[in-house]
mmCIF file of the C-alpha atoms, coordinates in Angstrom:
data_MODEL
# 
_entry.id   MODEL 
# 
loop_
_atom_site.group_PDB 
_atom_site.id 
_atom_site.type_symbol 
_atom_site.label_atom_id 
_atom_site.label_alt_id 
_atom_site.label_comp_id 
_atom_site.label_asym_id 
_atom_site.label_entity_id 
_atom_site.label_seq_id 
_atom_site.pdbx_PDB_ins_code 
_atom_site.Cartn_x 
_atom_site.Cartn_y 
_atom_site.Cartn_z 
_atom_site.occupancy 
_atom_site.B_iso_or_equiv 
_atom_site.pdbx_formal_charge 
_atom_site.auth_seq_id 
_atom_site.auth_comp_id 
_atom_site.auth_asym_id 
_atom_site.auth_atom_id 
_atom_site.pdbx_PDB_model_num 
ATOM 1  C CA . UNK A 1 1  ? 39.213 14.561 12.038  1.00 0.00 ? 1  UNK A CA 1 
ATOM 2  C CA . UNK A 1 2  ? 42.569 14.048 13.416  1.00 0.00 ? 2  UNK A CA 1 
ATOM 3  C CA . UNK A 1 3  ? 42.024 17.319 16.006  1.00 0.00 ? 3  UNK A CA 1 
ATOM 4  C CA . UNK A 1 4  ? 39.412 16.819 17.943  1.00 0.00 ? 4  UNK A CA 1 
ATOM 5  C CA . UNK A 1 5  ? 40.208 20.213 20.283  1.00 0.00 ? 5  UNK A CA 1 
ATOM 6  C CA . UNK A 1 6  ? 39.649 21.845 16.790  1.00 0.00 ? 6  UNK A CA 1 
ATOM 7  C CA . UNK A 1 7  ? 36.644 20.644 15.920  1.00 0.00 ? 7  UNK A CA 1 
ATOM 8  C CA . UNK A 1 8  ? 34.985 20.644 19.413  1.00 0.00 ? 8  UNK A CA 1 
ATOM 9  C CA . UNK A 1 9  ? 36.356 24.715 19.273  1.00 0.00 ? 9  UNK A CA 1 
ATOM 10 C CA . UNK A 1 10 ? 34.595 25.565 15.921  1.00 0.00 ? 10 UNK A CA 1 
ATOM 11 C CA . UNK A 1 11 ? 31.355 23.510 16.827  1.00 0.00 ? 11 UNK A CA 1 
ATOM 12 C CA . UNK A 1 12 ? 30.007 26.700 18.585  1.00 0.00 ? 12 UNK A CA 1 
ATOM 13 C CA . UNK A 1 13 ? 30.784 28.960 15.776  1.00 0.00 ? 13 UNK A CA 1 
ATOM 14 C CA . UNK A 1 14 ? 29.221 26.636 13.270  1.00 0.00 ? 14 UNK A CA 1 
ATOM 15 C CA . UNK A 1 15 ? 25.643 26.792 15.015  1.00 0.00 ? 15 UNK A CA 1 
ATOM 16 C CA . UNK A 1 16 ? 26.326 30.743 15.646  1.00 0.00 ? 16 UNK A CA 1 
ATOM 17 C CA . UNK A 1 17 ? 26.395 30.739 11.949  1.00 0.00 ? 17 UNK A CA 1 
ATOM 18 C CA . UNK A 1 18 ? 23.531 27.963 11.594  1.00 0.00 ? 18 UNK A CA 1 
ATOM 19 C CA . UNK A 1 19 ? 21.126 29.886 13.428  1.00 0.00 ? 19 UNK A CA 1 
ATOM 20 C CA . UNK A 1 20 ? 21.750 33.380 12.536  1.00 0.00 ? 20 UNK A CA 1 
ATOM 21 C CA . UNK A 1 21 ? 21.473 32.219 8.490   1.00 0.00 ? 21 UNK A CA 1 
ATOM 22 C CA . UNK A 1 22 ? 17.950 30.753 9.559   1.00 0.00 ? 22 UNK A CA 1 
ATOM 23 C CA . UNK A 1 23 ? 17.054 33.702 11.551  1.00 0.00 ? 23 UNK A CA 1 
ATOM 24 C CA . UNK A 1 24 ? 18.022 36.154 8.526   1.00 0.00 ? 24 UNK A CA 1 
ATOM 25 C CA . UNK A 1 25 ? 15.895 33.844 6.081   1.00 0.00 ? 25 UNK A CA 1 
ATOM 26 C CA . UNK A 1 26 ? 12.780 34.435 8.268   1.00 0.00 ? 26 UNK A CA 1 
ATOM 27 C CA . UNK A 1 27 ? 13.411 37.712 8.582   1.00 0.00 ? 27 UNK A CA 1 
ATOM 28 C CA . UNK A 1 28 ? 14.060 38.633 5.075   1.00 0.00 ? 28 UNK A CA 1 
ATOM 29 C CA . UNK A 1 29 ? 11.626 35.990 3.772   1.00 0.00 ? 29 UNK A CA 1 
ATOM 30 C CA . UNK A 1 30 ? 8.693  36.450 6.146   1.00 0.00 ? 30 UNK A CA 1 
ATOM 31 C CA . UNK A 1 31 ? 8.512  33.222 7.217   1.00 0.00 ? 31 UNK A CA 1 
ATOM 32 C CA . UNK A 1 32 ? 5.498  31.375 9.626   1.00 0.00 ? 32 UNK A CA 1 
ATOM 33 C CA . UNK A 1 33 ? 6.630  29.684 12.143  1.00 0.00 ? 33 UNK A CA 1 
ATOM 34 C CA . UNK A 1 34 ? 10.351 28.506 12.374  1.00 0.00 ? 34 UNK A CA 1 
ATOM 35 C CA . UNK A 1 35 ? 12.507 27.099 9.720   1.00 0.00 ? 35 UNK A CA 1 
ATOM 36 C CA . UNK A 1 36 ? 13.181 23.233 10.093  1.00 0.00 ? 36 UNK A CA 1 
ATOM 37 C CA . UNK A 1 37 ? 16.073 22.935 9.041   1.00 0.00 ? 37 UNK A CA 1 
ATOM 38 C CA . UNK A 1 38 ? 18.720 24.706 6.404   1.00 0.00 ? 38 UNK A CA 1 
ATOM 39 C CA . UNK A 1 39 ? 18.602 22.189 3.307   1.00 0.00 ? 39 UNK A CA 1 
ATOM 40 C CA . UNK A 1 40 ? 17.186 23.412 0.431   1.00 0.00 ? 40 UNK A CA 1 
ATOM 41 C CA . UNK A 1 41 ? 14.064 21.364 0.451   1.00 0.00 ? 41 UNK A CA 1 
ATOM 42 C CA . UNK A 1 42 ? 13.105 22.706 3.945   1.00 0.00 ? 42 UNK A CA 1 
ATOM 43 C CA . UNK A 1 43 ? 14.058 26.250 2.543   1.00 0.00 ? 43 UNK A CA 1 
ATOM 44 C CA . UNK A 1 44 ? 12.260 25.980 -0.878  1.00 0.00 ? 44 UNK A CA 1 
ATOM 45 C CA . UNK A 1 45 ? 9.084  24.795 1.081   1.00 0.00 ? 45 UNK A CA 1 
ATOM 46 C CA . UNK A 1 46 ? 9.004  28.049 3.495   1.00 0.00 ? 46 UNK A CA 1 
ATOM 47 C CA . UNK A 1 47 ? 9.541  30.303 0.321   1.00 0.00 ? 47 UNK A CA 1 
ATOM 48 C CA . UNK A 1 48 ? 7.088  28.251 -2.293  1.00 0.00 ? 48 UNK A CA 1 
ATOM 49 C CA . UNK A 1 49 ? 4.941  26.016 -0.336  1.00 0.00 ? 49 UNK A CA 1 
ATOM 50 C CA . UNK A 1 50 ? 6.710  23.192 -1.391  1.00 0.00 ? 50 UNK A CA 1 
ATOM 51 C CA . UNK A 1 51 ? 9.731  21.469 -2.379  1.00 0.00 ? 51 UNK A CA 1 
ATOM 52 C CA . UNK A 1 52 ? 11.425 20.594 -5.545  1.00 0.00 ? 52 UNK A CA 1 
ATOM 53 C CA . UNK A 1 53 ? 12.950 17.321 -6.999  1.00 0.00 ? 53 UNK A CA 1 
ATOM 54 C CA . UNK A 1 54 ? 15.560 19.447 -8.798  1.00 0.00 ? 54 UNK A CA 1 
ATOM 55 C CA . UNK A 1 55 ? 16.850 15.956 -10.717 1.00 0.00 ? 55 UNK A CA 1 
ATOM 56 C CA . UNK A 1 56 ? 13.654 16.013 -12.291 1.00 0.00 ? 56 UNK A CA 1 
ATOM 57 C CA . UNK A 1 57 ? 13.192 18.132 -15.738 1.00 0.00 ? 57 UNK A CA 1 
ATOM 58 C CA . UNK A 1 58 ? 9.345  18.900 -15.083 1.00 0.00 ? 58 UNK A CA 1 
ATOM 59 C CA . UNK A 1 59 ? 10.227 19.994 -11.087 1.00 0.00 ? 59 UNK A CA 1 
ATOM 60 C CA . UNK A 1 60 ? 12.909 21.651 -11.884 1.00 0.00 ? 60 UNK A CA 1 
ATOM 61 C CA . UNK A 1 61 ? 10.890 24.278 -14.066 1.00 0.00 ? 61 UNK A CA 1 
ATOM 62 C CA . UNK A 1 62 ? 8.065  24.348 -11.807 1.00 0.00 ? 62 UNK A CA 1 
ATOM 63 C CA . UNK A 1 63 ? 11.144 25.674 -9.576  1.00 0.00 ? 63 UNK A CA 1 
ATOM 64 C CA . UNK A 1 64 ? 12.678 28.393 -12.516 1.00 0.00 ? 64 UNK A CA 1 
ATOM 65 C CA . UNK A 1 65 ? 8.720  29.161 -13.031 1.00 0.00 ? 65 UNK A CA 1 
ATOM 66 C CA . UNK A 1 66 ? 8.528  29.894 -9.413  1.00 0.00 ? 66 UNK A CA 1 
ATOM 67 C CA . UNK A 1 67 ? 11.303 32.365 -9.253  1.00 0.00 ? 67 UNK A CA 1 
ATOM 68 C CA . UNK A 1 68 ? 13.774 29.428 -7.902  1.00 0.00 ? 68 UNK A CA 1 
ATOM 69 C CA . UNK A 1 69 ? 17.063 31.316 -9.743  1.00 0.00 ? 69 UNK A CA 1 
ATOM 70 C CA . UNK A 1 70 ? 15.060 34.637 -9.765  1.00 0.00 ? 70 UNK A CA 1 
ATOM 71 C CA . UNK A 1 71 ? 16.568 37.849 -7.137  1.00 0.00 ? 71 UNK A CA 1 
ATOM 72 C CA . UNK A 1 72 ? 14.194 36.537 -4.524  1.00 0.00 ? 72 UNK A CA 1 
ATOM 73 C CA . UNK A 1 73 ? 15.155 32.967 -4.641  1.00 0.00 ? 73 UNK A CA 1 
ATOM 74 C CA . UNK A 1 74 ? 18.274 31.019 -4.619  1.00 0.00 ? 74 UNK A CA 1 
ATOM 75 C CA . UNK A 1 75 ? 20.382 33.698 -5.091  1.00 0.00 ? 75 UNK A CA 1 
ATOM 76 C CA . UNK A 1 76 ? 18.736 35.469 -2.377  1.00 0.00 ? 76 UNK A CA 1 
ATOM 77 C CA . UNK A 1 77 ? 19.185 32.562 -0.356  1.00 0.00 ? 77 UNK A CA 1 
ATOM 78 C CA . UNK A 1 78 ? 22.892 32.179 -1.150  1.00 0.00 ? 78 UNK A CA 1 
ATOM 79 C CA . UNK A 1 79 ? 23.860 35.778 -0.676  1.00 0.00 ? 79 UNK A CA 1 
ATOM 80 C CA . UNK A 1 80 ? 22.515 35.275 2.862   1.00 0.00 ? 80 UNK A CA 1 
ATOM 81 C CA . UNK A 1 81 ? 24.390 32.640 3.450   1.00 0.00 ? 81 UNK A CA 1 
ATOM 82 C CA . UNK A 1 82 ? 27.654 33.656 2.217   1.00 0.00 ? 82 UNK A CA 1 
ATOM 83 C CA . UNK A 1 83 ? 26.700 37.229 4.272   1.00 0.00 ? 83 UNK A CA 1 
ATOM 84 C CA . UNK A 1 84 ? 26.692 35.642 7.505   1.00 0.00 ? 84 UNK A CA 1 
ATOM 85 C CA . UNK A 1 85 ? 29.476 33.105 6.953   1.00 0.00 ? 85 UNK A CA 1 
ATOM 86 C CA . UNK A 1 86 ? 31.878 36.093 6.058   1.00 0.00 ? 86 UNK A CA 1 
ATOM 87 C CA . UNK A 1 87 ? 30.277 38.278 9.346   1.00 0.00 ? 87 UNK A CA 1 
ATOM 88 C CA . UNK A 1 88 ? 31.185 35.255 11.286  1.00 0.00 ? 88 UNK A CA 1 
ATOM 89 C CA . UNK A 1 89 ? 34.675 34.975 9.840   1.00 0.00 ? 89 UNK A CA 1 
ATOM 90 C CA . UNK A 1 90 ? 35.339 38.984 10.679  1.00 0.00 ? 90 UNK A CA 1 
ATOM 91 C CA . UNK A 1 91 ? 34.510 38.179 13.925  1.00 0.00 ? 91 UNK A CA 1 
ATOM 92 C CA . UNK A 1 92 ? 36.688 35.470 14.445  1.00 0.00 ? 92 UNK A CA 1 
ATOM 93 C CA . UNK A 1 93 ? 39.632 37.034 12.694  1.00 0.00 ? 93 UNK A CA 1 
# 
């Protein structure tokens, strides 16, 4: 980045946002113990117990026959994401 007083200002916002999404997961999800981190792999094995190789045609329906793309999974996921993005953005507006 050419502005470093930029990015050094929205680096604080950016982990607001971080660790309230993995703080909402747990709390809508149920989750033991804390999440490790928020890529999907980490994510998918707090929700399923494991992880998926989504490249992979058997893996990825393991994942659909899990509920990967049903109301409680990705999508859930996503929405919580995009809620706490767009609470963040209010704020900062």
């Amino acid at each position: 980045m050419e502005d470093e007083e930029v990015y050094k200002a929205m680096m604080e916002p950016s982990i607001e946002v971080r660790t309230r999404f993995k703080e909402e997961l747990k709390k809508q999800f149920g989750f033991e113990g804390e999440l490790e981190s928020t890529l999907c792999c980490h994510i998918q094995e707090k929700i399923y117990g494991k992880s998926f190789y989504l490249a992979n045609e058997e893996e990825r329906q393991a994942f659909l026959d899990a509920g990967g793309h049903s109301e409680t999974g990705c999508p859930k996921v996503c929405g919580i994401a995009a809620q706490v993005a767009a609470e963040k953005l209010l704020e900062l507006i």
